[in-house]
BALOBA-1460 file (C-alpha; in Angstrom, 3 decimals):
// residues 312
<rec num="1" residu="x" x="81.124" y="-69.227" z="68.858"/>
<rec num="2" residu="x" x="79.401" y="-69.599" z="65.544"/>
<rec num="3" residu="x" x="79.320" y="-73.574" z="65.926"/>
<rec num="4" residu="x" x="78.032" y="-73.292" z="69.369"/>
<rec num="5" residu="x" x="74.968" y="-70.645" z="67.994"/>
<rec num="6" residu="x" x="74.168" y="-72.927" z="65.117"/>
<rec num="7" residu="x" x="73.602" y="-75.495" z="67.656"/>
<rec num="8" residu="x" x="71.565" y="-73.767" z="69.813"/>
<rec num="9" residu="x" x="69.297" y="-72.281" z="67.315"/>
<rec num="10" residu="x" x="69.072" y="-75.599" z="65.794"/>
<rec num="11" residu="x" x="67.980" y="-76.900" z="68.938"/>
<rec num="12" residu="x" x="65.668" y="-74.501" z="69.307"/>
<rec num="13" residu="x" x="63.379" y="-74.076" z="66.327"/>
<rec num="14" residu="x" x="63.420" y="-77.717" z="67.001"/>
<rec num="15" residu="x" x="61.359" y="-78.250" z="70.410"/>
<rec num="16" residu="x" x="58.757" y="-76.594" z="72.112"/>
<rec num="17" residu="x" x="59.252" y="-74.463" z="74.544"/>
<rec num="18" residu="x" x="55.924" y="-74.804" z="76.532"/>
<rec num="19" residu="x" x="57.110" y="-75.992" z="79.674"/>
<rec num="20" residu="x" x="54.521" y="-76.446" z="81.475"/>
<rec num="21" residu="x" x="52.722" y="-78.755" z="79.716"/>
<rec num="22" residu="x" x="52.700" y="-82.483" z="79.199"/>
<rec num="23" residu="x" x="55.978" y="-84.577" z="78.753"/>
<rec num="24" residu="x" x="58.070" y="-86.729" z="81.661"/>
<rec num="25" residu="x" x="59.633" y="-84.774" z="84.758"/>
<rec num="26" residu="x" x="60.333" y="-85.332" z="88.472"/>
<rec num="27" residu="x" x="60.195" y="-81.852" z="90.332"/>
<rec num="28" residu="x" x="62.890" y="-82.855" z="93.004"/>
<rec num="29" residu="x" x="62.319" y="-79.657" z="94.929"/>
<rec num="30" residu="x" x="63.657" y="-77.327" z="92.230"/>
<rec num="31" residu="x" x="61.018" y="-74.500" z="91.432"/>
<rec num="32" residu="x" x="60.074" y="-76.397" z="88.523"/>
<rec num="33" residu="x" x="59.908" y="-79.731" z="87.181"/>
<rec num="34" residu="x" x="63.406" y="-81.374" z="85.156"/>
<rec num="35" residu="x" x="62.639" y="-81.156" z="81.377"/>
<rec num="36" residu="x" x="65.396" y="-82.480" z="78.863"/>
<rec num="37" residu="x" x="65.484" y="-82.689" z="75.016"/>
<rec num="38" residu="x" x="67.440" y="-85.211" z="74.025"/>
<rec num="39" residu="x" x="68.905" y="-87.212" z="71.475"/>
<rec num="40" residu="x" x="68.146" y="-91.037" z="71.246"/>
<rec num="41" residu="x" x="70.113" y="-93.574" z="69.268"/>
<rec num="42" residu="x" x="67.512" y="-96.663" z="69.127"/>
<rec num="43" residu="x" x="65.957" y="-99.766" z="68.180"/>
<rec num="44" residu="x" x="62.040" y="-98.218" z="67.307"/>
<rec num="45" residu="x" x="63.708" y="-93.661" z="67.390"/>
<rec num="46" residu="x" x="66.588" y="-92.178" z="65.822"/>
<rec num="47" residu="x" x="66.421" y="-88.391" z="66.400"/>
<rec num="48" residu="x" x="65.450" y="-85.845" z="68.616"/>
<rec num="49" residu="x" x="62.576" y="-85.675" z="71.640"/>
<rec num="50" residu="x" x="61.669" y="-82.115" z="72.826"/>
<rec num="51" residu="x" x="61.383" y="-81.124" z="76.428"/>
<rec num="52" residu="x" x="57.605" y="-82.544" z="76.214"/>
<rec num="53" residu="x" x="59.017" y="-85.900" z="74.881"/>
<rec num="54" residu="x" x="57.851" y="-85.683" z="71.701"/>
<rec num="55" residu="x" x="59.693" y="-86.080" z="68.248"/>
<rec num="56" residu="x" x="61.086" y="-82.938" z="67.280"/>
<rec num="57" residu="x" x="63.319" y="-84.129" z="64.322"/>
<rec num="58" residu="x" x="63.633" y="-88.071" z="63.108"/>
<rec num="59" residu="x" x="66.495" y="-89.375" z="61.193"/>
<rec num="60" residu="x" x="64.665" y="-91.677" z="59.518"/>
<rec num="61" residu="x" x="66.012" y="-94.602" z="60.357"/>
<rec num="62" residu="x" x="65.966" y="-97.046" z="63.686"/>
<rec num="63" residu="x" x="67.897" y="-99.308" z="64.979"/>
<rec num="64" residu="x" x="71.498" y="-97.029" z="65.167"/>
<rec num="65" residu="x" x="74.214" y="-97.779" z="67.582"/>
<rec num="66" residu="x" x="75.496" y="-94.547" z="68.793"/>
<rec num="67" residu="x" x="75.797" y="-90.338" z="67.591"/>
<rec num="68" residu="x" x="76.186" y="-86.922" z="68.821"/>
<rec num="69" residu="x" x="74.300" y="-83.893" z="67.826"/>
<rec num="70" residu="x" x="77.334" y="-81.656" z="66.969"/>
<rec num="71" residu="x" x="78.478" y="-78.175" z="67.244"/>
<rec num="72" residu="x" x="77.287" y="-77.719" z="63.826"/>
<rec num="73" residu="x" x="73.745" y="-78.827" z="64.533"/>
<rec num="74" residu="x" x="74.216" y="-81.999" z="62.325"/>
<rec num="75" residu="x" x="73.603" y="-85.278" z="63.433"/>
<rec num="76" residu="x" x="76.450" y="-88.002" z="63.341"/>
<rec num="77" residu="x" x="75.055" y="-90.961" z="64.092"/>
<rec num="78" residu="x" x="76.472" y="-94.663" z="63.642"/>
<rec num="79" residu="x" x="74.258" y="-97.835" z="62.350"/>
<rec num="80" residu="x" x="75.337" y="-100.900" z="62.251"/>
<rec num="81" residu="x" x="76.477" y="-100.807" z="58.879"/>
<rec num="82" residu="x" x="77.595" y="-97.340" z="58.329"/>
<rec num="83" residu="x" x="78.247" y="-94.111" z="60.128"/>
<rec num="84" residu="x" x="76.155" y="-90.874" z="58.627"/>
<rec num="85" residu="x" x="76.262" y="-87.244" z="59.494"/>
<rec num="86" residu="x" x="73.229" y="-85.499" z="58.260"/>
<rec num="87" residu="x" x="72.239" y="-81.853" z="57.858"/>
<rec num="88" residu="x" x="68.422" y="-80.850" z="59.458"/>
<rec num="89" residu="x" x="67.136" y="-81.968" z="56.223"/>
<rec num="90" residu="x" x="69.173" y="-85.260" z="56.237"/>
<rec num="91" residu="x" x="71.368" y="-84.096" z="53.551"/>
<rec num="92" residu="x" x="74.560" y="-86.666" z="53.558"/>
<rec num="93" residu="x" x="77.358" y="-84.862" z="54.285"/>
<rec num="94" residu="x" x="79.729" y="-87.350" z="55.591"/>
<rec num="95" residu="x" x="79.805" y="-91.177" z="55.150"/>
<rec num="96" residu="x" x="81.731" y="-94.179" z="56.442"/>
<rec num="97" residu="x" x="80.883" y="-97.931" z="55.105"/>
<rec num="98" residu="x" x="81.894" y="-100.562" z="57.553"/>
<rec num="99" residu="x" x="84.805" y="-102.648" z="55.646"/>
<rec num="100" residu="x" x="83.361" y="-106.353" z="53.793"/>
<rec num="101" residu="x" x="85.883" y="-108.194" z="56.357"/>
<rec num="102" residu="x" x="84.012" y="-106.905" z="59.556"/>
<rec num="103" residu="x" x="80.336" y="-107.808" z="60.227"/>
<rec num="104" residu="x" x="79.181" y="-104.066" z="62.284"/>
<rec num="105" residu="x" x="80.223" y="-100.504" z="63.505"/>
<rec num="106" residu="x" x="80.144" y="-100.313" z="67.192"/>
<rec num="107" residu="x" x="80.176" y="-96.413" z="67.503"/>
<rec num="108" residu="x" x="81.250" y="-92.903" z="65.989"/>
<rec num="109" residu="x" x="82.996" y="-90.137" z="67.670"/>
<rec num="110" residu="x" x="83.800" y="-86.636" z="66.038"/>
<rec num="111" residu="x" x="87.207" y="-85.836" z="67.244"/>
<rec num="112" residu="x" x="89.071" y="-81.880" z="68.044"/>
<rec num="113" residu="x" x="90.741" y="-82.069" z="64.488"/>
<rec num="114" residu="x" x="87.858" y="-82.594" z="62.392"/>
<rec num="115" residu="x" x="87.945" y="-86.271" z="61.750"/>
<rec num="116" residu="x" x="85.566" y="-89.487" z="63.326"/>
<rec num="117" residu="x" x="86.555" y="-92.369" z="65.168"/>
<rec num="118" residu="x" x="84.847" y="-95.463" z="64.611"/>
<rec num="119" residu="x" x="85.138" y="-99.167" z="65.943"/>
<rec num="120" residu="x" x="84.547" y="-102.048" z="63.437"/>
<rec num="121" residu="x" x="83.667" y="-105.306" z="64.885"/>
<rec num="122" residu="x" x="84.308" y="-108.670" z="63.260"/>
<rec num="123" residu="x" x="86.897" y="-110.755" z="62.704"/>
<rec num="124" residu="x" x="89.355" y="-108.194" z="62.219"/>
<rec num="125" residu="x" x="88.036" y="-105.554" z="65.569"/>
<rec num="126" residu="x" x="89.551" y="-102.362" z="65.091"/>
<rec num="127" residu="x" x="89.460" y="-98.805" z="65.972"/>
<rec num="128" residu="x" x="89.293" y="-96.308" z="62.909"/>
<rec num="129" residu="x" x="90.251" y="-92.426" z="62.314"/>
<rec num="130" residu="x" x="88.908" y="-91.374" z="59.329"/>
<rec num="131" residu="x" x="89.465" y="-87.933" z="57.769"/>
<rec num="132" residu="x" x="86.410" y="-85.773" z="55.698"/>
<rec num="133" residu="x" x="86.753" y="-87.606" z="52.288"/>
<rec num="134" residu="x" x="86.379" y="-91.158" z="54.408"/>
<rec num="135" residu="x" x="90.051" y="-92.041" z="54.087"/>
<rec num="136" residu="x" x="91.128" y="-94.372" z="57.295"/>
<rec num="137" residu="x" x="94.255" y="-92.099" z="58.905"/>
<rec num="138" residu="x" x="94.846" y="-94.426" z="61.774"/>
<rec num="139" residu="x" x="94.041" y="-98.070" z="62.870"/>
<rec num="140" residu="x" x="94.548" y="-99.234" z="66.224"/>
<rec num="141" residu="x" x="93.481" y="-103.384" z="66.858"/>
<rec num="142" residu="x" x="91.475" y="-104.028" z="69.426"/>
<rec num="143" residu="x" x="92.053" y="-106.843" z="72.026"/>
<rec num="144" residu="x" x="88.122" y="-107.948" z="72.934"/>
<rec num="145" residu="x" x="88.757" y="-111.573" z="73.959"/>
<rec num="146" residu="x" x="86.538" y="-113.323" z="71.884"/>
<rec num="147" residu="x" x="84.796" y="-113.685" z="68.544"/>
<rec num="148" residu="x" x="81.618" y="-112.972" z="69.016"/>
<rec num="149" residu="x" x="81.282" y="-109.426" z="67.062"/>
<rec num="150" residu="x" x="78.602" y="-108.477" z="68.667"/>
<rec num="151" residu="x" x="79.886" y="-108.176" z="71.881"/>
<rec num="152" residu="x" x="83.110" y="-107.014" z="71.793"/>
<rec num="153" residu="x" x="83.185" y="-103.659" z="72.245"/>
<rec num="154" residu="x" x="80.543" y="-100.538" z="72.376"/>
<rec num="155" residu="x" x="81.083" y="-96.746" z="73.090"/>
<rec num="156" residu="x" x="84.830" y="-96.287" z="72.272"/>
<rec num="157" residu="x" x="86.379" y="-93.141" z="72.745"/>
<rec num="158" residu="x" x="89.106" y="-90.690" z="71.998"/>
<rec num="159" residu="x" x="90.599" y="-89.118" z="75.459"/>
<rec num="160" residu="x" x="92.020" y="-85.481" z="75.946"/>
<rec num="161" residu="x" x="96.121" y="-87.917" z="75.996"/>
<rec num="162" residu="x" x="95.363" y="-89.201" z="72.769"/>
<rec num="163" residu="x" x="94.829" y="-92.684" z="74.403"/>
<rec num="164" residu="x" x="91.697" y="-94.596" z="73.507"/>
<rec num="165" residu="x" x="88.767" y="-95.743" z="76.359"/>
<rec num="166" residu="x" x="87.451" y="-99.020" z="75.116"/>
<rec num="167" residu="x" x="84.626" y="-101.056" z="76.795"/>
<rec num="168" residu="x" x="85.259" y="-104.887" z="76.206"/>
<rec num="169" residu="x" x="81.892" y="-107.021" z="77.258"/>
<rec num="170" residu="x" x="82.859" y="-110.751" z="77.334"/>
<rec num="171" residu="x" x="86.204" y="-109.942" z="78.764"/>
<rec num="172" residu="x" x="84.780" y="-107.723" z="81.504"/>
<rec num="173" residu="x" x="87.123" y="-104.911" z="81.189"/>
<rec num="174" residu="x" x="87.560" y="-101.508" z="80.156"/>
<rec num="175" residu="x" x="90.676" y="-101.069" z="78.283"/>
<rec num="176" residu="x" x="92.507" y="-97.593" z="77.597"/>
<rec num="177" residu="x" x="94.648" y="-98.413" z="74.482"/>
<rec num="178" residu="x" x="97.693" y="-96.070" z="73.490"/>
<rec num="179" residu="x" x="97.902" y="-95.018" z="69.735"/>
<rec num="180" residu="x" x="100.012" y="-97.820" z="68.773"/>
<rec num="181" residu="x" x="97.527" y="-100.243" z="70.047"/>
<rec num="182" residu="x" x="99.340" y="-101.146" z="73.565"/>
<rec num="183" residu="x" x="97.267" y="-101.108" z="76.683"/>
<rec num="184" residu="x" x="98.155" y="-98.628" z="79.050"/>
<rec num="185" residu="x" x="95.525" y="-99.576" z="81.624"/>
<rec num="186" residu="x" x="92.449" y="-101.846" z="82.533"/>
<rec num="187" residu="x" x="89.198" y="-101.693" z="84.573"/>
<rec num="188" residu="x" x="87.957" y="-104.726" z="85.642"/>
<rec num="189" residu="x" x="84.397" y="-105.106" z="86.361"/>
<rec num="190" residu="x" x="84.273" y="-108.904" z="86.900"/>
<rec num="191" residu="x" x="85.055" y="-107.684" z="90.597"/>
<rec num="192" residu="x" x="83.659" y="-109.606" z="93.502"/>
<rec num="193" residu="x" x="82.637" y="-106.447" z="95.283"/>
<rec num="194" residu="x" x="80.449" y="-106.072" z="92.393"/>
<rec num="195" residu="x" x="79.235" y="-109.386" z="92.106"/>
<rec num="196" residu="x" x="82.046" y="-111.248" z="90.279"/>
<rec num="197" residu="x" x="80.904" y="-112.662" z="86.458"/>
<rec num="198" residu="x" x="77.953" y="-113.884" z="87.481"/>
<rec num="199" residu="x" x="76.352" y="-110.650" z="87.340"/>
<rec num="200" residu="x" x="77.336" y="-110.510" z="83.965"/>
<rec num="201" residu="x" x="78.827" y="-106.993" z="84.555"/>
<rec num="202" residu="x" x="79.282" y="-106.088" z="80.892"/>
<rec num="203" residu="x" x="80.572" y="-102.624" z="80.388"/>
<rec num="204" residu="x" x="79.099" y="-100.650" z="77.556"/>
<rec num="205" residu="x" x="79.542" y="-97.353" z="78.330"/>
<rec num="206" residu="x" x="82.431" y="-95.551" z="79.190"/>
<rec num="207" residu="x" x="83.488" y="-92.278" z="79.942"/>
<rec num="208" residu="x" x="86.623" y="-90.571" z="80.827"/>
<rec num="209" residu="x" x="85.764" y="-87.455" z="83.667"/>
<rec num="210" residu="x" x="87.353" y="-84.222" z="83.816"/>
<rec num="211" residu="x" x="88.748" y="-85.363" z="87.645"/>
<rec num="212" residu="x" x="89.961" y="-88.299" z="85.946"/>
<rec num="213" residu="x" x="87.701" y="-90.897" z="86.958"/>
<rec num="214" residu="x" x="85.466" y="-93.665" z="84.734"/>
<rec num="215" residu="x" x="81.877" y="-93.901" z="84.474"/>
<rec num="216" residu="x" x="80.749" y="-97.111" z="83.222"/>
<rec num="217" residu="x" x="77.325" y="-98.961" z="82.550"/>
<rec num="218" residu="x" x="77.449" y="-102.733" z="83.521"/>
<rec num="219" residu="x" x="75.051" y="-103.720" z="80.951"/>
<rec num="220" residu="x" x="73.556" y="-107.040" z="82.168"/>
<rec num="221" residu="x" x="74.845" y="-106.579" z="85.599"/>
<rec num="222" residu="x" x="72.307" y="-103.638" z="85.652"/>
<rec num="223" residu="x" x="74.914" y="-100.837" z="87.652"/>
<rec num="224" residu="x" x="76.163" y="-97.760" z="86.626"/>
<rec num="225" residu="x" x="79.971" y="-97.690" z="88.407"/>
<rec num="226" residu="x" x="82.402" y="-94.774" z="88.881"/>
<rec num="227" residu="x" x="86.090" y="-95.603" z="89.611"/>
<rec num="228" residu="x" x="88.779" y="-93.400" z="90.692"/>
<rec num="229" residu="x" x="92.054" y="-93.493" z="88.374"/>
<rec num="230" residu="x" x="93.416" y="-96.296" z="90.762"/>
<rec num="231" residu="x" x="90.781" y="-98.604" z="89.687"/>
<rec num="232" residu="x" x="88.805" y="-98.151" z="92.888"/>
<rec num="233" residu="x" x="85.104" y="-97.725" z="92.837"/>
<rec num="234" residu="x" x="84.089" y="-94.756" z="94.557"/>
<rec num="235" residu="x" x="80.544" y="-94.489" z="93.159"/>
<rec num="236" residu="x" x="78.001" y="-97.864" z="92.568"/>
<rec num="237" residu="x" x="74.526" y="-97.417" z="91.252"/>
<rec num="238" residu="x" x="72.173" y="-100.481" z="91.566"/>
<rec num="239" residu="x" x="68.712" y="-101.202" z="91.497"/>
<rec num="240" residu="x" x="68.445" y="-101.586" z="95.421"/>
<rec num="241" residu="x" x="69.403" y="-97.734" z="95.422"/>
<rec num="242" residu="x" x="66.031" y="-96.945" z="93.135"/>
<rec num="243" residu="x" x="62.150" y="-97.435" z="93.920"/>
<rec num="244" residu="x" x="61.062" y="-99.653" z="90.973"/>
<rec num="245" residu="x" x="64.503" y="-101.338" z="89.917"/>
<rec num="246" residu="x" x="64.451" y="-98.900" z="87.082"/>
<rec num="247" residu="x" x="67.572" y="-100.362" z="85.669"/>
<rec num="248" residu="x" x="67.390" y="-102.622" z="82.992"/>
<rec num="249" residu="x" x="70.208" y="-103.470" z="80.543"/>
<rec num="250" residu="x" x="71.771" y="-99.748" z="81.338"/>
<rec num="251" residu="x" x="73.848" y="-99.463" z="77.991"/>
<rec num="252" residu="x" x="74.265" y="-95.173" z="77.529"/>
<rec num="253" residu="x" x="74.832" y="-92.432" z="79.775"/>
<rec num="254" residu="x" x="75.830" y="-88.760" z="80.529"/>
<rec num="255" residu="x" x="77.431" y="-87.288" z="82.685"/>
<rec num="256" residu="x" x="76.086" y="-83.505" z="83.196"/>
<rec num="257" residu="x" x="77.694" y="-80.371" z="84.101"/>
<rec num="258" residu="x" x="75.788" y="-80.346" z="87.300"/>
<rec num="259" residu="x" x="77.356" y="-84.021" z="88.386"/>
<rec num="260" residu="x" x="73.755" y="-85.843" z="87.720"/>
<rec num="261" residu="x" x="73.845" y="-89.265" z="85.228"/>
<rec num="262" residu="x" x="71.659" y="-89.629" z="82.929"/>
<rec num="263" residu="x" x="70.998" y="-93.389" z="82.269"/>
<rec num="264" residu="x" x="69.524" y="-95.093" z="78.745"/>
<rec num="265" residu="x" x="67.980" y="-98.031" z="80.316"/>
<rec num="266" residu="x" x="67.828" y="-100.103" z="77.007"/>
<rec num="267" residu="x" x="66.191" y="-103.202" z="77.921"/>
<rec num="268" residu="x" x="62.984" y="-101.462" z="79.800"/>
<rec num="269" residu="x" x="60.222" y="-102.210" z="77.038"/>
<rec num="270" residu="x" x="57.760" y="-100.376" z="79.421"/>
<rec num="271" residu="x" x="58.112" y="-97.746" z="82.432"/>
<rec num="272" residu="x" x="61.015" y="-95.636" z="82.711"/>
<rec num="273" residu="x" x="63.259" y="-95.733" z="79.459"/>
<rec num="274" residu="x" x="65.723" y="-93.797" z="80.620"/>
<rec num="275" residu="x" x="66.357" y="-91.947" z="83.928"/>
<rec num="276" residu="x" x="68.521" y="-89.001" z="85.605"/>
<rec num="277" residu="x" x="69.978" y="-89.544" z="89.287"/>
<rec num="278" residu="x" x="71.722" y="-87.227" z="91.490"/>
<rec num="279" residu="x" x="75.108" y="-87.804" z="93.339"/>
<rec num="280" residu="x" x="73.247" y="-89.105" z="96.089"/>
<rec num="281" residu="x" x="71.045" y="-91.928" z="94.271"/>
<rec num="282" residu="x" x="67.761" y="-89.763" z="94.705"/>
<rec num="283" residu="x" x="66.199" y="-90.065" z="91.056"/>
<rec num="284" residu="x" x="65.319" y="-86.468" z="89.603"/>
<rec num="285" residu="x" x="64.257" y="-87.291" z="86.166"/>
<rec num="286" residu="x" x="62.736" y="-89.882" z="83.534"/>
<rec num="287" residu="x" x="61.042" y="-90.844" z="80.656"/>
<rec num="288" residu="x" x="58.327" y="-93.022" z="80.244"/>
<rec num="289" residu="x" x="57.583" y="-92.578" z="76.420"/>
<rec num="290" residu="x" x="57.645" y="-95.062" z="73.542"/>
<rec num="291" residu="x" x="60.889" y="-95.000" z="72.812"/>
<rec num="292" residu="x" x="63.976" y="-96.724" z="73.926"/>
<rec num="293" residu="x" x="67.486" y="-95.653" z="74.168"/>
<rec num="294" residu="x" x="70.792" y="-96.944" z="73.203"/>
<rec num="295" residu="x" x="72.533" y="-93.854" z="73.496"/>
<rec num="296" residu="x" x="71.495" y="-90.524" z="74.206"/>
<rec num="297" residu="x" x="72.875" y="-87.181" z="74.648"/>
<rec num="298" residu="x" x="71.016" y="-84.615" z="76.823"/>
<rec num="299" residu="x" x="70.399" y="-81.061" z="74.657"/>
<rec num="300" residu="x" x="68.601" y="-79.022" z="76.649"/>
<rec num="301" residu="x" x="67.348" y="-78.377" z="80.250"/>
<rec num="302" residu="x" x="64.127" y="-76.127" z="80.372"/>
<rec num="303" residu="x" x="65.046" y="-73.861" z="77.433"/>
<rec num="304" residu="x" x="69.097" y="-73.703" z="78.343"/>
<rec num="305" residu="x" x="71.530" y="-75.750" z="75.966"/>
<rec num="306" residu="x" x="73.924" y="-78.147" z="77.945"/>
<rec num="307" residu="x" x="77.249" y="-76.687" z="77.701"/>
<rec num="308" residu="x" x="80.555" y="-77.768" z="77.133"/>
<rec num="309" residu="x" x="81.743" y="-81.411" z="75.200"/>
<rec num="310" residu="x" x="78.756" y="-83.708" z="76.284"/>
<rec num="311" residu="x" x="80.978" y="-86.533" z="78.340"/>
<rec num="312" residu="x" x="78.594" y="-89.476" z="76.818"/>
């Protein structure tokens, strides 16, 4: 409970609680308009947007990879060289440097018992454990499929088994990895239902649901896909579902509490940036600011903190 308050009064003496004025919102026939604060990793913002979309705490740096606002109120947040967590005042009070062998961190994760998983890319791709005084407790390889660093792998993630979701680009899978670095299962998104590899259906994003399904973000292939645990798709967001082909390199997302994704489009250098759709495709929220998104992670919804582990 005390975690959870520092949060929220973090997150409040951080935005703005005029709601009726300015920012991005679509009313969607709720008594009033959507407003989120959120968190953006990003190329040109690292830090926090208020409900009116404007900065409400930077990090003071760009260009980061992934992070989570925790329970604490401190920001962990992943670059490409190192993963951070920083206090409001970005006091350093955690720090990882990615290993000389390995050319970038991929993304950052705090875990249940109080350590961070990272993913090193390179030529030596592995996923990292590492404990408060940055000591690595576990290693796991990684199996991306090719040597480009840069591409082979983005939002990893620890999952409630102890198994590990990884999202593989070039190889067009989504891999869940047991602890001794065997794979217990794959997604395959090179499917011809979805277009086969021409679409270049990269998945960057994935995230384990509470009914056991996967959301993923086909980055290039511009879809956001859910898929039952038989490997079936049972949801399939495109640009033919959305007035403006608002999609555009989707790379983060959210699932929320109320079933809605929230969707970083990363490549959109004008319009909407990111966007929030409803089970049934209908969109109900976005952001047209300055500011793209990496990865995000959805704080608040007109003055109420999101509850619960943010499945991102």
């Amino acid at each position: 409970m005390h975690k959870t308050s520092s949060l929220r009064n973090w997150i409040f003496s951080l935005i703005t609680w005029t709601l009726l004025a300015g920012g991005n919102s679509v009313c969607s026939g709720q008594d009033q308009p959507i407003r989120h604060s959120l968190f953006i990793a990003g190329p040109n913002f690292t830090g926090i947007l208020d409900e009116q979309g404007q900065v409400a705490w930077d990090a003071g740096e760009k260009s980061a990879r992934d992070g989570f606002i925790l329970p604490s109120g401190h920001a962990l947040i992943a670059w490409k060289d190192e993963v951070r967590e920083l206090t409001r005042d970005k006091q350093v009070v955690f720090r990882y440097a990615r290993s000389p062998e390995n050319s970038e961190i991929g993304t950052v994760q705090r875990l249940q018992d109080g350590s961070t998983l990272i993913t090193e890319l390179g030529k030596r791709p592995r996923l990292l454990e590492v404990n408060g005084q940055g000591k690595i407790v576990v290693e796991v390889a990684l199996q991306p499929e090719t040597d480009n660093a840069h591409m082979q792998t983005r939002m990893a993630r620890k999952l409630a088994n102890g198994n590990y979701l990884v999202p593989h680009l070039l190889a067009f899978k989504v891999k869940e990895y047991r602890p001794d670095g065997q794979i217990a299962s794959e997604l395959r998104t090179d499917l011809e239902s979805l277009g086969g590899r021409a679409q270049e259906n990269w998945p960057f994003t994935a995230i384990r649901l509470e009914n056991g399904h996967t959301l993923t973000t086909l980055t290039h292939g511009n879809k956001v896909v859910e898929w039952n645990s038989h490997g079936e798709v049972v949801w399939n967001l495109t640009n033919d579902d959305l007035e403006g082909r608002p999609l555009v390199d989707p790379c983060g997302a959210q699932r929320l509490p109320n079933g809605h994704t929230v969707i970083a489009s990363y490549g959109a250098t004008k319009g909407v940036k990111i966007l929030e759709v409803n089970r049934d495709k209908k969109l109900v929220w976005s952001y047209s600011g300055p500011y793209r998104a990496h990865e995000l992670q959805v704080l608040t919804t007109n003055g109420l903190a999101v509850e619960g582990v943010p499945l991102k």
